[in-house]
Backbone bond lengths (Angstrom), bond angles and torsions (degrees), N, CA, C in turn:
res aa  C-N    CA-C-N  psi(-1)  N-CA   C-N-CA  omega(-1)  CA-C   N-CA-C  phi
1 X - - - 1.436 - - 1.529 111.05 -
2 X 1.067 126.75 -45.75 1.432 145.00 -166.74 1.709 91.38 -86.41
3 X 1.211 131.52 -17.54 1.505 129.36 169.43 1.056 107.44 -79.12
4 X 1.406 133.19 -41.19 1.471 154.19 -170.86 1.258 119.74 -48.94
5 X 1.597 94.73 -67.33 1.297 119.60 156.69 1.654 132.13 -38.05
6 X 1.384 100.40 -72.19 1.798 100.23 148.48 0.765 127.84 -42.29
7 X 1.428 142.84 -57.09 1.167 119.13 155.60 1.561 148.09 -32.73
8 X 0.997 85.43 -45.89 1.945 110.21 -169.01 1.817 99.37 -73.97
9 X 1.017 104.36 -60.05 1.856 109.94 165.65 1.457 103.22 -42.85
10 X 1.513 128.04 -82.30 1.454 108.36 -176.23 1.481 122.74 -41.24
11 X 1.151 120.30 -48.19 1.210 104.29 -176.29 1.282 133.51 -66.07
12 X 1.756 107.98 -32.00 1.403 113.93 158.74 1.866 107.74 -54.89
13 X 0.817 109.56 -27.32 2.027 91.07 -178.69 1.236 110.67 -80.41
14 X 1.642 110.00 -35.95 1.405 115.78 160.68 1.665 106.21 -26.54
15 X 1.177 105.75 -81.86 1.730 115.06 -159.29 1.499 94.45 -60.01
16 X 1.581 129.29 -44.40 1.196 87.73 -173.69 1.456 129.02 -110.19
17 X 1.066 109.71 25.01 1.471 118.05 133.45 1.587 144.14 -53.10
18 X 1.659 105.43 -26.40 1.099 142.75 138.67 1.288 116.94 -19.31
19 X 2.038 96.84 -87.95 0.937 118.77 -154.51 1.538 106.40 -76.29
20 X 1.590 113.37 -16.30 1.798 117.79 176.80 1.844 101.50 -75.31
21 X 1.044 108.57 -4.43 2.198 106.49 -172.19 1.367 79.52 -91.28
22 X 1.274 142.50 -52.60 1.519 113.45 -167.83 1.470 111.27 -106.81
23 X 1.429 116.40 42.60 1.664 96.91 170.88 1.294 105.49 -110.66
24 X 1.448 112.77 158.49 1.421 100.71 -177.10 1.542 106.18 -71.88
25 X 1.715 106.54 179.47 1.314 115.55 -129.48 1.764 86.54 -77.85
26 X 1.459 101.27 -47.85 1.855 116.61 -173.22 2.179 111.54 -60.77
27 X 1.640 83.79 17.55 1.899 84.84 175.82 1.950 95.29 -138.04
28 X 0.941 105.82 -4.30 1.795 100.67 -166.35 1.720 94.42 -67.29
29 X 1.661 117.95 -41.27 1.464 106.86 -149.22 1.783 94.42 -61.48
30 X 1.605 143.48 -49.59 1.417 140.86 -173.68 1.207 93.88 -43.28
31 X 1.384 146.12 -57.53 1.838 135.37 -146.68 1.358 77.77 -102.77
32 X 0.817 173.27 -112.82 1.657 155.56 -120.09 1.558 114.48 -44.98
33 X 1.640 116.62 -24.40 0.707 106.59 -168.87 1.614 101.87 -109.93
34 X 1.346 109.91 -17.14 1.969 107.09 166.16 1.828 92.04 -67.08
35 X 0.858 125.09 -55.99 1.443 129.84 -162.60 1.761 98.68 -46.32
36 X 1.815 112.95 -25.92 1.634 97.69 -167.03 1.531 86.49 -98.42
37 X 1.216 122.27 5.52 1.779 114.02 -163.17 2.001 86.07 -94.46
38 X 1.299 132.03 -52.91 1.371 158.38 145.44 1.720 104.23 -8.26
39 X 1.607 101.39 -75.04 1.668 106.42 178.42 2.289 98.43 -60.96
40 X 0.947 103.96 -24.85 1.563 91.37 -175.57 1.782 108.99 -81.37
41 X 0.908 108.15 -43.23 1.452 123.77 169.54 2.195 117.96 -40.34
42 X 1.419 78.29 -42.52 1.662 101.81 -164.04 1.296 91.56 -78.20
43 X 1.748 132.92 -42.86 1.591 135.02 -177.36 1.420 93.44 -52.38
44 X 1.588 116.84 -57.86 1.416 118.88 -156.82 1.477 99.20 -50.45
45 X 1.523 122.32 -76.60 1.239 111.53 -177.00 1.175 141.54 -59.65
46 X 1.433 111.04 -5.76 1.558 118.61 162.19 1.566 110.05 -74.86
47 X 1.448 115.23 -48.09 1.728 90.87 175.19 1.944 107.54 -74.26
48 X 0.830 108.84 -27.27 1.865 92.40 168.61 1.134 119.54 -53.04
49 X 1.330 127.84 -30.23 1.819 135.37 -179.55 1.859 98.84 -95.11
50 X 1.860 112.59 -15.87 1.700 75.59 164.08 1.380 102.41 -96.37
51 X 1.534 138.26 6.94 1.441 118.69 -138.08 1.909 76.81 -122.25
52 X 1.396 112.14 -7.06 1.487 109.69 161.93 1.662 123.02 -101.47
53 X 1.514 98.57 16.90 1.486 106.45 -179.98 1.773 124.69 87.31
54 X 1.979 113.88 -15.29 1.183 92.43 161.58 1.471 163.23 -49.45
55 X 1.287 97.23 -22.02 1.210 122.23 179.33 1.413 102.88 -118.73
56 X 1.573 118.08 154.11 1.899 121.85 164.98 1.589 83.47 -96.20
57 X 1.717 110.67 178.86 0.935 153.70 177.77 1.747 108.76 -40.75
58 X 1.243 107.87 -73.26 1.770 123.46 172.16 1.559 107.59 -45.40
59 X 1.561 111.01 -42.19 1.473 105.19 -151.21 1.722 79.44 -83.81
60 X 1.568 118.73 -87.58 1.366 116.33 165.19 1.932 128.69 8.78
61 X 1.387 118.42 -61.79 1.442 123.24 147.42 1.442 121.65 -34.83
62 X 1.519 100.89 -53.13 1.912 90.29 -160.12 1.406 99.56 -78.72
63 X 0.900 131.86 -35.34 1.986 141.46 -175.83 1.733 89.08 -63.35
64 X 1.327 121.68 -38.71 1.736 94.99 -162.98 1.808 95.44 -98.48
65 X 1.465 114.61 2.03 1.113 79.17 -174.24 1.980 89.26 -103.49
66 X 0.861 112.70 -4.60 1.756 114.71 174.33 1.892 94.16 -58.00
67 X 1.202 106.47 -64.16 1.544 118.15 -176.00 1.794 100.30 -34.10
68 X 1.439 95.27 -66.76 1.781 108.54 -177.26 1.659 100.69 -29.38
69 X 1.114 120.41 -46.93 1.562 120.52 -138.55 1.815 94.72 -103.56
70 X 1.247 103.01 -23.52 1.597 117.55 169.04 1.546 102.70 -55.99
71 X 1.106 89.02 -71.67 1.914 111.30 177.46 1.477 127.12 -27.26
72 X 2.031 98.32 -59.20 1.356 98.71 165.03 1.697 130.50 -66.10
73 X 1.510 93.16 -48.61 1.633 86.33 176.48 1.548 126.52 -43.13
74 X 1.584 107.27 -38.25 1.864 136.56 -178.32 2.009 85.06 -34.72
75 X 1.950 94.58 -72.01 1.247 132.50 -172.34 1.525 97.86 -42.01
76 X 1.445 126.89 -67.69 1.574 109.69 176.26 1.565 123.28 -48.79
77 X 1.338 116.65 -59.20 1.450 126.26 179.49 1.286 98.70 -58.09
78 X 0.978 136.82 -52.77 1.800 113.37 172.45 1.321 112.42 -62.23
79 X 1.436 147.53 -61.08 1.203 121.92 152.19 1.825 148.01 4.43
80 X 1.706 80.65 -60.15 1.463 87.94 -171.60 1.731 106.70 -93.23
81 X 1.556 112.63 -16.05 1.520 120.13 148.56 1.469 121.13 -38.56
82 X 1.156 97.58 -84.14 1.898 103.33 177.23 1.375 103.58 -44.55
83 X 1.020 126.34 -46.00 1.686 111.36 -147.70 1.798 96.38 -77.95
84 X 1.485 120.64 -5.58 1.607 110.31 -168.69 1.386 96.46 -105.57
């Protein structure tokens, strides 16, 4: 269930990450910003699946720090959204 879930969350950010590359510019900042509510959601259940043993230590790291780097870019492009 808790795999399911992971799953189903990435892929929803998938799409709407997607769906933020073609919206126009005066609609991107709302889905950039479900997309950072989404990447926060996805941390939560990634440390619940290591703190229930799915993941070891190494594997656990590389997934949150991929997320991290998801996050910031999210974090720039919303940035550079608002500010135009």
């Amino acid at each position: 269930m808790l795999g399911d879930r992971l799953q189903s969350l990435n892929t929803q950010i998938l799409e709407n990450l997607i769906r933020a590359a073609y919206l126009p510019t005066d609609k991107k900042a709302d889905q950039l910003r479900e997309i950072n509510i989404q990447l926060e959601q996805l941390r939560f259940l990634l440390r619940m699946a290591y703190e229930l043993g799915f993941y070891n230590s190494n594997g656990y790291q590389q997934l949150f720090e991929q997320v991290q780097a998801i996050g910031r870019s999210v974090g720039g492009w919303l940035k550079k959204v608002t500010a135009a």
